[in-house]
Each structure stands twice: as structure tokens, then as C-alpha cells.
C-alpha positions in Angstrom: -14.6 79.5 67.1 -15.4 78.7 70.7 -13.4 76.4 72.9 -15.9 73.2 73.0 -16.6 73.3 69.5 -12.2 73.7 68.8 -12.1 70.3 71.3 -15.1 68.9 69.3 -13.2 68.7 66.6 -9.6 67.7 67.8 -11.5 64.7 69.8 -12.8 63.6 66.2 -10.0 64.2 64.3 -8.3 61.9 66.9 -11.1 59.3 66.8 -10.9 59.2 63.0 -7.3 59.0 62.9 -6.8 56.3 65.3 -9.4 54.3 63.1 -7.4 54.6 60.5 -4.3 53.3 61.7 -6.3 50.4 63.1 -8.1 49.7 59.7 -4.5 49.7 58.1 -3.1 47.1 60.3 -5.7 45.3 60.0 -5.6 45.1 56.9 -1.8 44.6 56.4 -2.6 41.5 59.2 -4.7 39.8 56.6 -2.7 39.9 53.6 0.5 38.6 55.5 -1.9 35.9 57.0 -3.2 35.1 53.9 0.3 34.9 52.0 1.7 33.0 55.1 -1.4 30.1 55.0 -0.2 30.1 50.9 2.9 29.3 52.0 2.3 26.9 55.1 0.0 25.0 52.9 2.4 24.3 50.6 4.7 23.0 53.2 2.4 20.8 54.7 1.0 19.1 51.6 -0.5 15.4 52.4 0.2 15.6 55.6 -3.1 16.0 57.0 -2.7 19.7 58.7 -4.8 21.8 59.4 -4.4 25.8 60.2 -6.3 27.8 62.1 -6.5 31.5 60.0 -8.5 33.2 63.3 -5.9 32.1 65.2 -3.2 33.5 63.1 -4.9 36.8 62.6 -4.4 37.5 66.3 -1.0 36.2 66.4 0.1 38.7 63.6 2.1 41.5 64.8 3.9 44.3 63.0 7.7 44.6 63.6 9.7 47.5 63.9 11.1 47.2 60.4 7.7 47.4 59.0 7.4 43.7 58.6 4.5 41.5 59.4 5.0 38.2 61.7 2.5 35.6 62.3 3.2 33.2 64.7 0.5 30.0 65.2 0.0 26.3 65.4 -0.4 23.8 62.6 -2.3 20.3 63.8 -1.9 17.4 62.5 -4.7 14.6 62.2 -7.1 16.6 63.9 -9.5 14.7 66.0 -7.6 11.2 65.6 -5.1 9.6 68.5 -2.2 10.6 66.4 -3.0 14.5 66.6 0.1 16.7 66.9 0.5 19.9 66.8 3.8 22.2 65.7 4.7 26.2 66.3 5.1 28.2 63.0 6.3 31.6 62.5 6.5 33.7 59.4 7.6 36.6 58.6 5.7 38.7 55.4 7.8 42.3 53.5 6.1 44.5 51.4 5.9 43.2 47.6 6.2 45.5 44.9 2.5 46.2 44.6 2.6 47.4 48.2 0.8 45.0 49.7 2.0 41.9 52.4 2.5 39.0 50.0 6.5 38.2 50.1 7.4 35.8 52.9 10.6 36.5 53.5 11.0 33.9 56.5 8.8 30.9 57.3 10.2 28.6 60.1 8.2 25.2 61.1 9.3 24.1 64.7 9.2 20.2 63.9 
């Protein structure tokens, strides 16, 4: 095998791999958002508020334990002269199935 061709490959095999790893945080991003809007939701019931799940995508990080946290904003009476606005973080483990559905932490700043 020649040189370029042995480079060639390592450059994709790199490529591919770093895709991967992107395509499995992503993914790991979503379900913890998704499992912390469940939750928020719940919270927030009749209250008027509104989350913004873009917004919490971006803000979703993975910790060094393995856990996912999503940190974002909740307003209130959006669009009215009583809109507020509150931090929110949550935190999202492994369930049994594997996937980012357990919030194991879910703190509203009031």
C-alpha cells in the first residue's frame, strides 16, 4: 500500500469517526431535551409558559459523569406586559433502555 493512499484512509477513518461521536451526542441532546420539556411542562402547568426546545438543544451539554444538562429559560405570558422569564436547569441519566429519559435533577430558579 502506498503512503497517500495509507493517509487516505486514516483521514477518513478519522472523518467518519468524529461524525459518529457527533451524531451520538446529538442524539443523546435530544432525548434529554425532550424528557426535560416532559418534565418542565409539568411543572409549569396553567401558568402560561412557554419553552423554547432550540434554545434548550444548544444549552445541553454532557457532563463528565456521562449525564446530560440542559440549562434554558421558561417565559411567562409571552408578548403581554406581565412577561417574565425564569433560568431552568436539568439534569437527565441513562434509563434502563439506554436512552436519556430519567431526570434525575430539575431546578427552576423562581
Amino acid at each position: 500500500m502506498n503512503r497517500r493512499a495509507s493517509t487516505a484512509r486514516y483521514v477518513l477513518l478519522l472523518t467518519l469517526s468524529t461524525l459518529f461521536l457527533v451524531a451520538c451526542g446529538s442524539a443523546a441532546n435530544k432525548s434529554a431535551v425532550a424528557a426535560c420539556k416532559s418534565e418542565v411542562t409539568g411543572k409549569i402547568e396553567g401558568k402560561f409558559g412557554e419553552l423554547d426546545e432550540s434554545d434548550m438543544l444548544a444549552n445541553a451539554r454532557q457532563l463528565d459523569d456521562g449525564d446530560v444538562q440542559v440549562d434554558s429559560v421558561i417565559v411567562f405570558r409571552r408578548g403581554t406586559d406581565q412577561e417574565s422569564s425564569q433560568t431552568f436547569n436539568c439534569t437527565v441519566a441513562l434509563d434502563d433502555s439506554g436512552e436519556y429519559n430519567r431526570v434525575v435533577r430539575l431546578q427552576i430558579n423562581w
